[in-house]
C-alpha positions in Angstrom: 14.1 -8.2 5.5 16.0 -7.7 2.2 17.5 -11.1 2.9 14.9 -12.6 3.7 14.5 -16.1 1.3 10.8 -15.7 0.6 11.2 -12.2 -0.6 12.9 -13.5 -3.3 11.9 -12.4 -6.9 9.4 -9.5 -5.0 9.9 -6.0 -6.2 11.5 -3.7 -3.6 10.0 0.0 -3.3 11.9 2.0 -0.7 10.4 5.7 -0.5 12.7 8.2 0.9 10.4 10.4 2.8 10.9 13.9 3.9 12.2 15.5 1.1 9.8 18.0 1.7 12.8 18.8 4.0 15.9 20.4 3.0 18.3 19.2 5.0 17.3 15.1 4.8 19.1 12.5 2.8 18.0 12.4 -0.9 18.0 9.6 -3.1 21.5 10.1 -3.8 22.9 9.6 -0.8 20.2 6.7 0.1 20.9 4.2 -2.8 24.6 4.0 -1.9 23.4 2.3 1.5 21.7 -0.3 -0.7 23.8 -0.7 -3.0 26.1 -1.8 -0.5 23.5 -5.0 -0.2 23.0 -5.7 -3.8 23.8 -9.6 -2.9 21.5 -9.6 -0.1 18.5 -8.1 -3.0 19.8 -10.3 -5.8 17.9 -10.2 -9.0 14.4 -8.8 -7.9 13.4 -5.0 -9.1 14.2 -2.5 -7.0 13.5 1.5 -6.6 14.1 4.3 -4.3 11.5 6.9 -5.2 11.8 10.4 -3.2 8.8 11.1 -1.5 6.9 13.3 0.7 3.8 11.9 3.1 3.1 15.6 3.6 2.9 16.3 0.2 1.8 13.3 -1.4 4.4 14.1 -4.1 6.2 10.8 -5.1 4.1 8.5 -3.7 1.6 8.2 -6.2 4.6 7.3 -8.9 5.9 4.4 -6.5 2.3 3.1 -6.2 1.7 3.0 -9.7 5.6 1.3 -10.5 5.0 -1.5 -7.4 2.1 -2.0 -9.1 3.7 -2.6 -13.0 5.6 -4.7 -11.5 3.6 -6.9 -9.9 1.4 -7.0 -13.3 4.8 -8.1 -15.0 5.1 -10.8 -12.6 
């Protein structure tokens, strides 16, 4: 999907759920793996946010910055 050609110039939000969860993968072990496809994103914004669906916490704050940047657009 992060290849894909008409995805170009759209922001990427990836939320790392479950960090309501001790033991899963945080952000910093997360944005390695797409770092490793920076070509493949190219120029378009890109966040991982941490996040909990259980919670709620984080997800607010990756609406609200998919949102700026779609207002930027």
């Amino acid at each position: 999907m992060i290849a894909n050609e008409n995805l170009q110039g759209i922001p990427l939000l990836v939320l790392a759920n479950k960090q309501d969860i001790p033991e899963c993968m945080g952000v910093r072990e997360v944005k390695p793996i797409f770092n490793k496809n920076a070509h493949m994103i190219g120029k378009r914004d890109c966040m991982v946010m941490p996040v909990s669906a259980l919670t709620g916490e984080g997800v607010d704050e990756g609406i609200h910055w998919l949102v700026d940047c779609v207002k930027t657009e």
